[in-house]
C-alpha positions in Angstrom: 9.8 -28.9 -9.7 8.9 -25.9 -7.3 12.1 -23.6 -9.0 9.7 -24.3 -12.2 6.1 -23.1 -10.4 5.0 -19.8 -11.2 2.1 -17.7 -9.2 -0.8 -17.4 -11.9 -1.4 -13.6 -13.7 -2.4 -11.1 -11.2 -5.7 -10.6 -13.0 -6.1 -14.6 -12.5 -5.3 -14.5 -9.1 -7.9 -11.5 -8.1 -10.5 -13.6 -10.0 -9.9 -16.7 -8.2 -10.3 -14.7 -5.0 -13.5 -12.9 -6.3 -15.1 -16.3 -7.2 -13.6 -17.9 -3.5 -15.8 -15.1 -2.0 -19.1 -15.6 -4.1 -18.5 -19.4 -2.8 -18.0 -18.5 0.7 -21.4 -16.6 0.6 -22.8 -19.9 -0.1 -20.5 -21.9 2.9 -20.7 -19.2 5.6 -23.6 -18.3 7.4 -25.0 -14.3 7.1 -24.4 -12.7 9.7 -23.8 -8.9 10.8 -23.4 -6.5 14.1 -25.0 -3.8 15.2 -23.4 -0.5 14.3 -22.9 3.0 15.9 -21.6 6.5 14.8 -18.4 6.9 17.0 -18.2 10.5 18.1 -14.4 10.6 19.0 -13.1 8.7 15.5 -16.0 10.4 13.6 -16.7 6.4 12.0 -19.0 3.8 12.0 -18.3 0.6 14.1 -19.8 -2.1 15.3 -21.5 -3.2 18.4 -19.2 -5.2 20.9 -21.6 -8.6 21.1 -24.0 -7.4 18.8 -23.7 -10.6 16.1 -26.5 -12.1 14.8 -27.5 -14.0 11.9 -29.4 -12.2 9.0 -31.1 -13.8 6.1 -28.4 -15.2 3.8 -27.7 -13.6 0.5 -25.6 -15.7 -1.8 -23.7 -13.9 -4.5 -24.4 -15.7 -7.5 -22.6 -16.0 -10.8 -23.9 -13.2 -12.3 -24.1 -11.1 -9.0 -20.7 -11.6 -8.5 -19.7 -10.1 -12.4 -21.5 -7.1 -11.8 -19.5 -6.3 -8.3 -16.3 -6.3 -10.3 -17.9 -2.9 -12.2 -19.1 -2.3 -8.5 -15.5 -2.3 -7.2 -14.2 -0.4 -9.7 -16.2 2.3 -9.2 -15.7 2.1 -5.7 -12.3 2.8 -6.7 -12.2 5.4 -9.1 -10.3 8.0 -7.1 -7.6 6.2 -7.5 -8.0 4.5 -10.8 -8.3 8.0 -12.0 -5.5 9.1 -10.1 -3.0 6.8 -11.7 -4.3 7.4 -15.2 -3.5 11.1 -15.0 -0.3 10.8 -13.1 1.1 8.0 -15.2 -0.1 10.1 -18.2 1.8 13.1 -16.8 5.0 11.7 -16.0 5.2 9.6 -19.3 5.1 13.4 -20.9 7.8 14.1 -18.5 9.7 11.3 -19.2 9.3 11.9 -23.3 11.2 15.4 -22.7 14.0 14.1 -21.4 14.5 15.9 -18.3 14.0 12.9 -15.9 16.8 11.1 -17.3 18.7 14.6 -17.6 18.3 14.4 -13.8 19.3 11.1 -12.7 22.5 11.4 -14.7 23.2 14.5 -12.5 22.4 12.7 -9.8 24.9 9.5 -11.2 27.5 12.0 -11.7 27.3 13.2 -7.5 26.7 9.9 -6.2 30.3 8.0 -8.7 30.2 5.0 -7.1 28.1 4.9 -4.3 24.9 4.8 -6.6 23.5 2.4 -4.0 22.9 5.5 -1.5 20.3 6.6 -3.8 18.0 3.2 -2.3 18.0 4.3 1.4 17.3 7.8 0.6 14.0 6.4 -1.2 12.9 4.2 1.5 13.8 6.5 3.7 11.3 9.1 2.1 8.8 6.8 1.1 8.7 5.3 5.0 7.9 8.7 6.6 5.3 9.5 4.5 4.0 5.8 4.9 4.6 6.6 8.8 2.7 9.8 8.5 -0.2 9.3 6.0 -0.3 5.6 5.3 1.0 6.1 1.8 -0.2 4.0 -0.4 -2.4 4.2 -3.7 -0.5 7.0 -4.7 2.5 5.5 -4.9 1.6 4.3 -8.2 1.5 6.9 -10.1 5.0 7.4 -9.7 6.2 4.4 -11.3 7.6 6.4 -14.3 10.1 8.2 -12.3 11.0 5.5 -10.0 11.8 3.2 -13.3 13.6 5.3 -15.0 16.1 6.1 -11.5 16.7 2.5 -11.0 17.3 1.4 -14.6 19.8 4.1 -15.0 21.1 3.2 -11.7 21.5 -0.7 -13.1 19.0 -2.0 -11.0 16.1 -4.8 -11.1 12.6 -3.0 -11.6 11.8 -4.9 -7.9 13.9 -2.2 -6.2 11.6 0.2 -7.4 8.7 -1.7 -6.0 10.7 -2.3 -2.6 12.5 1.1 -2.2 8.7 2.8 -2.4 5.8 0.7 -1.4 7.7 -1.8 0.4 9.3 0.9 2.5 5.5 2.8 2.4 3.8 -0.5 4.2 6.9 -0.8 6.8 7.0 2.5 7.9 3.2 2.4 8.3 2.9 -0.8 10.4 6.1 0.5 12.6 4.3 3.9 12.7 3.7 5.9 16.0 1.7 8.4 14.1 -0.3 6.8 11.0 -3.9 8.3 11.4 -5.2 6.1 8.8 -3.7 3.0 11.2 -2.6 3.3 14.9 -4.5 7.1 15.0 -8.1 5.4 14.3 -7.4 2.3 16.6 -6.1 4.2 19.5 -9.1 6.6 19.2 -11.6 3.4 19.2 -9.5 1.9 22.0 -9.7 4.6 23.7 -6.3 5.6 24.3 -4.6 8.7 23.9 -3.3 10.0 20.3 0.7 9.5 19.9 0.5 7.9 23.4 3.0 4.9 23.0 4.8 6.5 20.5 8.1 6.5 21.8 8.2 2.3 22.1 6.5 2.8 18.6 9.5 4.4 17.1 12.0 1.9 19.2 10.8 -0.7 16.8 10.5 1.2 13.7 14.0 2.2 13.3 15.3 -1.5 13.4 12.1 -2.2 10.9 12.6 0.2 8.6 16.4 -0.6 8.6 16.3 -4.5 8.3 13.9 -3.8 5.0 16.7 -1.5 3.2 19.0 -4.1 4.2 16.9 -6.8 2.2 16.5 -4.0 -0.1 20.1 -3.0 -1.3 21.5 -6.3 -0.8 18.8 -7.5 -3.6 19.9 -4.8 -5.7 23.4 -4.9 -5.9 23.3 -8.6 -6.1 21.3 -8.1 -9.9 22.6 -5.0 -10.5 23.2 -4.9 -14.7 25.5 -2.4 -17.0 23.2 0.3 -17.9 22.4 0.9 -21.8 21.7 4.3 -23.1 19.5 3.6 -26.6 19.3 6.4 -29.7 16.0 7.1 -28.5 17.3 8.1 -25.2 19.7 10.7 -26.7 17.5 12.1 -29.1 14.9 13.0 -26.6 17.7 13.9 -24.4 18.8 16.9 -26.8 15.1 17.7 -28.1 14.3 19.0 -24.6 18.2 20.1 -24.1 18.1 23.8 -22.4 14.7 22.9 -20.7 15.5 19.7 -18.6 16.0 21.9 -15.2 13.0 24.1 -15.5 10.9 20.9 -16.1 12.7 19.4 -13.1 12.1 22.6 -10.8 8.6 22.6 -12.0 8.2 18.8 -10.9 9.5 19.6 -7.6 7.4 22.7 -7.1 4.3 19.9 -7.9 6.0 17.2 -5.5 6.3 20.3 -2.6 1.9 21.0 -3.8 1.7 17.3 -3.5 3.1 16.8 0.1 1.4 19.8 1.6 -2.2 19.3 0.3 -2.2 15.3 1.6 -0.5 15.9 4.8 -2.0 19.5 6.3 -5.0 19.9 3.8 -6.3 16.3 3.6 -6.2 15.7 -0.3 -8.2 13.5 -1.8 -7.2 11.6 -5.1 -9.2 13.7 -7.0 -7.0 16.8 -6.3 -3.8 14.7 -6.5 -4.7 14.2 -9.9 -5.7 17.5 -11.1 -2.3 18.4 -9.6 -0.6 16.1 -12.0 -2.9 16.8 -14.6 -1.5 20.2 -14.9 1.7 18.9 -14.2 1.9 17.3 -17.3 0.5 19.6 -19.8 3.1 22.6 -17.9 5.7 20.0 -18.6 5.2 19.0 -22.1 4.4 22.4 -23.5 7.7 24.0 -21.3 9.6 20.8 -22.9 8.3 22.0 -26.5 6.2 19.0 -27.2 3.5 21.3 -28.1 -0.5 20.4 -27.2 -0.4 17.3 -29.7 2.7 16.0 -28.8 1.7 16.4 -25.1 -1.6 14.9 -25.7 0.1 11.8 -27.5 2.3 11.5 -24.3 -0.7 11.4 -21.7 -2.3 8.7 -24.1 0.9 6.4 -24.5 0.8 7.0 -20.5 -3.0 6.1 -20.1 -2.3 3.0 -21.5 0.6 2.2 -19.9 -1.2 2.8 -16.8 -4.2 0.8 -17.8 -3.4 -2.7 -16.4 -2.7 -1.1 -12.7 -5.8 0.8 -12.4 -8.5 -1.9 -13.5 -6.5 -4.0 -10.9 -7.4 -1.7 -7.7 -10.6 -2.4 -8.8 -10.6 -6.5 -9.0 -9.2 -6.0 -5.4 -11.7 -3.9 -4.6 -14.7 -6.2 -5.5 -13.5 -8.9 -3.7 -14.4 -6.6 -0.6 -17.6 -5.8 -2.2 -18.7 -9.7 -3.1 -18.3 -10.8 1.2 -19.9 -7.3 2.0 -23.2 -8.1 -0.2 -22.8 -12.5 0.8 -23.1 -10.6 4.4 -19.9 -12.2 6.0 -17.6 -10.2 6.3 -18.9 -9.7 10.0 -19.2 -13.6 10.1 -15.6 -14.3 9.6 -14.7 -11.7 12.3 -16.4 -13.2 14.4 -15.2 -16.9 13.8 -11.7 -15.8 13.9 -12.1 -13.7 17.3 -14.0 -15.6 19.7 -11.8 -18.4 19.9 -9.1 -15.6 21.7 -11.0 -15.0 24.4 -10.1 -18.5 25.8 -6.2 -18.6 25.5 -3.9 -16.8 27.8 -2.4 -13.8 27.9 0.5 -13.8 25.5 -1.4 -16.1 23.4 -4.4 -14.1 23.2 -2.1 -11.0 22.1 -0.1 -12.8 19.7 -3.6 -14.6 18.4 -4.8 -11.3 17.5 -2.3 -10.5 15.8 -2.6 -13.8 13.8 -6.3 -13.0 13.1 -5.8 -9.5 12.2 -3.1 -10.9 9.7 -5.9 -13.6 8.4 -8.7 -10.4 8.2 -6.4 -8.2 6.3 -6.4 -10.4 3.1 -10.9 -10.5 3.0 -10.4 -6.8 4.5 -7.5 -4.7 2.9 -8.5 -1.2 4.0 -6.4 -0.3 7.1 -8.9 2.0 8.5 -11.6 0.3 7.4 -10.3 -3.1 9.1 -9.8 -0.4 12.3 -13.4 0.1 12.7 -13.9 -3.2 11.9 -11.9 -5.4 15.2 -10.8 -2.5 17.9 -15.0 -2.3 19.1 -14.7 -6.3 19.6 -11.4 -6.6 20.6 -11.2 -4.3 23.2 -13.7 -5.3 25.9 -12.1 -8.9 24.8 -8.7 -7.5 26.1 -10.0 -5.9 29.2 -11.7 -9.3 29.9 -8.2 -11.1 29.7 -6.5 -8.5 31.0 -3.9 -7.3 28.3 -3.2 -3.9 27.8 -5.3 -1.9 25.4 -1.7 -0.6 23.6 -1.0 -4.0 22.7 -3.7 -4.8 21.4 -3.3 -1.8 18.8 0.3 -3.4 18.3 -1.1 -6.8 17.5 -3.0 -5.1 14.9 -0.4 -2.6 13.2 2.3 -5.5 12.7 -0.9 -8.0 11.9 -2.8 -5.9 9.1 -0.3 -3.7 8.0 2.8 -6.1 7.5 0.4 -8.1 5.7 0.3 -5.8 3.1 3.6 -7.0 1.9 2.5 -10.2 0.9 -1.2 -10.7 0.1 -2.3 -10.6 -3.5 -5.2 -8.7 -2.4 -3.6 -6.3 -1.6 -4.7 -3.7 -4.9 -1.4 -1.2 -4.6 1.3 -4.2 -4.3 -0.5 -5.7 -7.3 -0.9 -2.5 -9.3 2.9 -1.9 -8.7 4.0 -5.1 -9.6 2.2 -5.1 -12.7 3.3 -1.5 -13.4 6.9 -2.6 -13.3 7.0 -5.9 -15.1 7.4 -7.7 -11.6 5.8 -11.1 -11.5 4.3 -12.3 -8.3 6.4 -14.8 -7.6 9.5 -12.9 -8.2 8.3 -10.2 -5.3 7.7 -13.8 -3.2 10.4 -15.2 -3.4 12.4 -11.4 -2.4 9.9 -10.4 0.1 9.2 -13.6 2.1 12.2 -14.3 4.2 12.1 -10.2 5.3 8.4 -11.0 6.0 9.3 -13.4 8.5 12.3 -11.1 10.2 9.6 -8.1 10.3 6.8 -10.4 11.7 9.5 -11.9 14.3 10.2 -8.7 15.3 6.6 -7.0 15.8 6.0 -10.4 17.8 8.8 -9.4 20.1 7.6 -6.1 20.0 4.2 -7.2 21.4 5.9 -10.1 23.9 8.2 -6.9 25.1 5.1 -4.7 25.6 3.2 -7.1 27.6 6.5 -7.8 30.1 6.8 -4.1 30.4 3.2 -3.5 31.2 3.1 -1.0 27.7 0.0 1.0 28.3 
């Protein structure tokens, strides 16, 4: 009977959480804290022991349809982002020259294929480790499908090999300033300090997940097909693939600099690919309407992933406007202050874990706990660094498993991957990474990690 259950549509399930909020408006009392402009993070936080209540305001039926818009155009960076990237590499993809490249890559790699999956974790965990990679990974589901169908693999390895490996590296991550940078800075706690214990951790991490990762693969690895419309659009762009590919990597080079030293927003990621694809179609003789007809057969590809950042982000925006969002931070906190030590640390990490799903902005759920639970920790005596540990592995490995978490979703349904397949892959590697960052915490507190 539970081989037969199935996890409802994505789009059901981001419903069903936006209508649970609207109810909780009505269940949970309004509440908020006091807020502050922190001059060394450069955010707003809250107000150590500043909650009180505040007049409720239930979201109501109608209310709660209108913040679905709301979150969508909360999230139209990256809705738009993915739009013009997924429109840029379909145009790619409909020259030819990314399939052109992965068979050159086949024919260096003759069987030992399966090297090709570290070296994309690897890649996609450092820039999760350095930037908290994550929206932006969508966009390249084009390219990552079409390397791991020609490689024989499940679609799911492209989903693990990037994103999974993105959210890993970030919740390992010495350096993340979206992550550990903003809660050390509210903690008040040097930048990078801790890093070295950080890193200990990581490498096991990162290496237990692409474990998980390649055995999954080779274990559903199929014979790779090669259809008519393959070759023919293989020798329409003949003489051109290379160019094409230089020019992507010229892009890819763009893309890495401006995020990591000039702080790119999504909107210039996606002018970048923007001109990406129209350089790409006209250099793979497409020609403006062929180009055109490749970015809107990419669109709408696309379409499903981008409306669902947005149903994830309204589920944010239907707690914020029932005011209790602040409430259930509160409910799941002050319990901690009464357990001991190692309980305390390893409840935090529980409750950050809990707040992540309500609260799936890293940063945001930063600003949100480090003000409270940092005079908590000095009260109870646990070190302020592990505090910031509890929350890494607590939010950020929750990634890997919440539905509302917008990217995971957007990925899955980008690739054809149901819920419950990604489950049923990613829970028992859940558990190993979760056992782990509780050692890491137990460890830090023996040592007297500060």
């Amino acid at each position: 009977m539970l081989n037969d259950f199935r996890f409802p549509h994505p789009l059901v399930l981001l419903v069903g959480f936006i209508i649970l909020a609207a109810v909780l408006s009505y269940v949970l009392p309004a509440g908020r804290f006091d807020r502050r402009q922190d001059p060394v993070a450069k955010r707003e936080v809250v107000v150590a022991g500043s909650y009180h209540r505040v007049p409720a305001t239930p979201v109501g039926p109608l209310d709660m349809l209108v913040d679905i818009p709301k979150g969508l155009a909360d999230a139209a960076g990256v809705v738009f982002l993915i739009f013009l990237a997924g429109g840029a590499f379909t145009v790619v993809d409909q020259t030819g020259a990314l399939r052109h490249g992965v068979d050159w890559l086949l024919a260096r790699t003759q069987g030992h294929e399966v090297l090709v999956i570290p070296l994309i974790g690897l890649l996609f965990a450092t820039m999760g480790a350095l930037e908290n990679m994550g929206e932006e990974i969508i966009a390249l589901v084009p390219v990552l499908l079409v390397l791991v169908r020609r490689l024989g693999f499940p679609a799911l390895t492209a989903v693990a090999a990037s994103a999974g490996a993105a959210f890993v590296g970030a919740s390992f991550s010495p350096i993340n300033p979206f992550q550990v940078g903003i809660a050390q800075k509210l903690a008040q706690l040097p930048l990078l300090s801790g890093g070295g214990y950080r890193m200990a951790f990581l490498v096991p991490a990162l290496g237990f997940w692409l474990w998980g990762t390649i055995r999954h693969a080779q274990r559903n690895r199929v014979p790779v097909a090669v259809t008519p419309q393959d070759l023919q659009a293989d020798a329409a762009g003949s003489g051109r693939h290379g160019l094409i590919l230089l020019l992507m990597l010229v892009a890819f080079s763009f893309f890495a600099y401006g995020v990591v030293q000039q702080g790119w927003g999504f909107e210039e990621m996606g002018a970048l690919f923007l001109a990406l694809g129209v350089a790409a179609g006209l250099l793979g003789g497409r020609g403006l309407t062929g180009t055109a007809e490749g970015f809107v057969t990419g669109f709408r590809d696309m379409a499903f992933s981008a409306m669902l950042i947005g149903f994830a982000r309204a589920i944010f925006v239907v707690l914020d406007q029932g005011n209790i969002v602040d409430t259930i931070v509160q409910g799941l906190a002050t319990p901690l202050a009464h357990l001991p030590v190692a309980f305390a640390a390893l409840g935090m990490m529980g409750v950050q874990t809990a707040l992540h799903v309500p609260v799936p902005s890293g940063s945001g759920q930063a600003t949100l706990t480090m003000p409270l639970l940092t005079p908590l920790s000095d009260l109870i005596g646990l070190s302020r660094q592990v505090m910031v540990l509890a929350f890494q592995y607590g939010a950020g490995l929750c990634e890997l498993i919440t539905p509302t978490n917008g990217t995971l979703m957007a990925m899955l349904a980008a690739t054809g991957v149901r819920f419950d397949q990604w489950f049923k892959f990613v829970w028992p590697l859940y558990l190993g990474l979760l056992a782990l960052g509780i050692a890491s915490v137990v460890v830090g507190i023996a040592v007297g990690l500060n």
